[in-house]
C-alpha positions as CSV (number, residue, x, y, z in Angstrom):
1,X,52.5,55.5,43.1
2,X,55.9,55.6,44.6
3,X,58.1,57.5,47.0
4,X,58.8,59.9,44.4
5,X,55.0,60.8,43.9
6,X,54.6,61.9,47.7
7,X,55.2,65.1,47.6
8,X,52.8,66.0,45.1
9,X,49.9,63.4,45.9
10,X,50.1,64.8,49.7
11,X,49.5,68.3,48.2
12,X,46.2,67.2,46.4
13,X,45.3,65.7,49.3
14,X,45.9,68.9,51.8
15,X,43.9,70.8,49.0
16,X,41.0,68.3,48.5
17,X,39.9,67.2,52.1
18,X,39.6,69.2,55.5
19,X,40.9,66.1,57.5
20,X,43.6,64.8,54.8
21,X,46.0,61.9,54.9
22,X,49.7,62.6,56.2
23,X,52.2,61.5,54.2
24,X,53.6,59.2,56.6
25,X,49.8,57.4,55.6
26,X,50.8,57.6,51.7
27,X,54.4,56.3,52.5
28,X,53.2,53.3,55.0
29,X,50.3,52.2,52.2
30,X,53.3,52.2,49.8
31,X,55.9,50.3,52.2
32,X,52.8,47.7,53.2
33,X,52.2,46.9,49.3
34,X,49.0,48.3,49.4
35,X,48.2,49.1,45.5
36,X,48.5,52.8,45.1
37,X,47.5,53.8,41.7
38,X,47.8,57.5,39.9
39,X,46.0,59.0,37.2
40,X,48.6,61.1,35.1
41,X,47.8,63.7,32.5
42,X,50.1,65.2,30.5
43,X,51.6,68.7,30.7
44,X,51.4,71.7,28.9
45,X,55.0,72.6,26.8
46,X,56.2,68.6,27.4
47,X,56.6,68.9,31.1
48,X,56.3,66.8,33.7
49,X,52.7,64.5,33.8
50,X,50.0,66.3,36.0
51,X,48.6,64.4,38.8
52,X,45.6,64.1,37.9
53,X,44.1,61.9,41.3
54,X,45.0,58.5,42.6
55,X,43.6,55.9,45.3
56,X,45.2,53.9,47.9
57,X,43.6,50.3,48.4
58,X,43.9,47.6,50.7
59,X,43.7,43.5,49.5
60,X,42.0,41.2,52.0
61,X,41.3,37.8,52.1
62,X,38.5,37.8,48.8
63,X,37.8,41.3,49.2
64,X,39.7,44.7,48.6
65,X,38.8,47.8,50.6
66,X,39.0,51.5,49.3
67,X,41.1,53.6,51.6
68,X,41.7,56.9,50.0
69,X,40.5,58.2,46.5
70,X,41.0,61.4,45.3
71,X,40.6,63.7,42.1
72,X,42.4,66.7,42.6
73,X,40.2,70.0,42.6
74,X,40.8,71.6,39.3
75,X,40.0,67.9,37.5
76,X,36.3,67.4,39.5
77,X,33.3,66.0,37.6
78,X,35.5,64.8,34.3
79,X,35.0,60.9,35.0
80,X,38.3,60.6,36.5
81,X,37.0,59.2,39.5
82,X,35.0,56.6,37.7
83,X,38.0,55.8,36.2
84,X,40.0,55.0,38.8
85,X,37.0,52.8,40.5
86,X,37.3,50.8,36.8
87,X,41.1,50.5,37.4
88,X,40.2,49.5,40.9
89,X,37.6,47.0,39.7
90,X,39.2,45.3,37.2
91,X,42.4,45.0,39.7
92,X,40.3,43.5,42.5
93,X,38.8,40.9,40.2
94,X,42.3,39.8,39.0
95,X,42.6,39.3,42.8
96,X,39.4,37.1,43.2
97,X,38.2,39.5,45.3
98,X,34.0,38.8,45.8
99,X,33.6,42.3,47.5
100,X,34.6,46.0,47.2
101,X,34.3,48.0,50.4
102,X,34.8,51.7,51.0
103,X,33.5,54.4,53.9
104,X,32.5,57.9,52.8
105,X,31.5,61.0,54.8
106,X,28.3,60.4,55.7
107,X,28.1,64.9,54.2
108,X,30.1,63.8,51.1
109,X,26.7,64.2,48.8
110,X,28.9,64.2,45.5
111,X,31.0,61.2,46.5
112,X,28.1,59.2,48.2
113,X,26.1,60.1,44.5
114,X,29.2,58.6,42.1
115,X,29.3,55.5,44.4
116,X,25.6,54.6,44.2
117,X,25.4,55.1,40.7
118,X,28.6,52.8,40.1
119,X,26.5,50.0,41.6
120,X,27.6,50.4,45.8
121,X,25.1,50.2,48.1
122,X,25.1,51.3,51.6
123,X,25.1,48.7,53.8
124,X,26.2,49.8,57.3
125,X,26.9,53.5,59.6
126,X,29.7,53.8,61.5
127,X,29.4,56.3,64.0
128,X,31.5,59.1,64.4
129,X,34.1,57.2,62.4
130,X,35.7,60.8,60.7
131,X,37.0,64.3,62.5
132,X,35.0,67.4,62.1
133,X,36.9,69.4,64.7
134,X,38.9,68.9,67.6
135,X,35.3,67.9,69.8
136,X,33.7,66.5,66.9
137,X,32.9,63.8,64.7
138,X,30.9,62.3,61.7
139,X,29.5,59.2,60.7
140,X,30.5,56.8,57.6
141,X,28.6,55.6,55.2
142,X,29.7,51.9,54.4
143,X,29.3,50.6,51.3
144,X,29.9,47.6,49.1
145,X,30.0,46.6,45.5
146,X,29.7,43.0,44.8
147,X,32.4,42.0,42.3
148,X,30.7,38.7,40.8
149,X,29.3,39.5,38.0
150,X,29.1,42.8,38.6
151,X,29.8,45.1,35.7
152,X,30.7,48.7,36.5
């Protein structure tokens, strides 16, 4: 993902979560060296590639965390997801990372579902760590996949 890929990943975003990322979030991951990975697909007629989701991560010291990963709406419940956890996997173990890390709305049912059967287990609540509305909040779920040995 680059600066060129902004304008469109910040409109998934606006049209896949209530809360989403700004921009400025997109841009600063970017800037930081933060991996920030698409999926393409291709276009109809030879136009430009689709977008088809991405993921934002950040590299710590033998671990990675999961910032942001989206599929866009239309692409839902194709394995695209899973594929950019692979991506993300195989990355993070090229790293030595020991441990993947990631928070998910404690309400996200579908997204909480994929991570558990990828191998992540909860491990932690972190309370009212996401917006609602303007007077409340909702919890995380934290979870972690260990990356030794692990196969996804």
């Amino acid at each position: 993902m680059g600066e060129a890929d902004l304008d469109a990943v910040h409109e998934i975003e606006k049209q896949a979560h209530s809360h989403p990322w700004s921009r400025r979030h997109f841009a600063d991951s970017i800037a930081a060296g933060h991996p920030a990975v698409l999926l393409l697909g291709e276009a109809d007629a030879g136009g430009p590639d689709i977008v088809l989701g991405y993921l934002v991560a950040m590299p710590g010291f033998e671990e990675v965390h999961l910032l942001n990963i989206t599929v866009a709406p239309g692409y839902r419940r194709q394995g695209f997801a899973r594929l950019l956890l692979d991506a993300l996997v195989l990355w993070s173990r090229g790293q030595g990372a020991h441990q993947l890390w990631l928070e998910v709305r404690q309400s996200n049912a579908p997204a909480r579902h994929l991570y558990e059967r990828y191998g992540f287990a909860e491990v932690a609540v972190r309370k009212g760590y996401y917006p609602v509305s303007s007077h409340q909040r909702e919890d995380a779920i934290v979870m972690c996949l260990p990356l030794d040995g692990a196969r996804p």
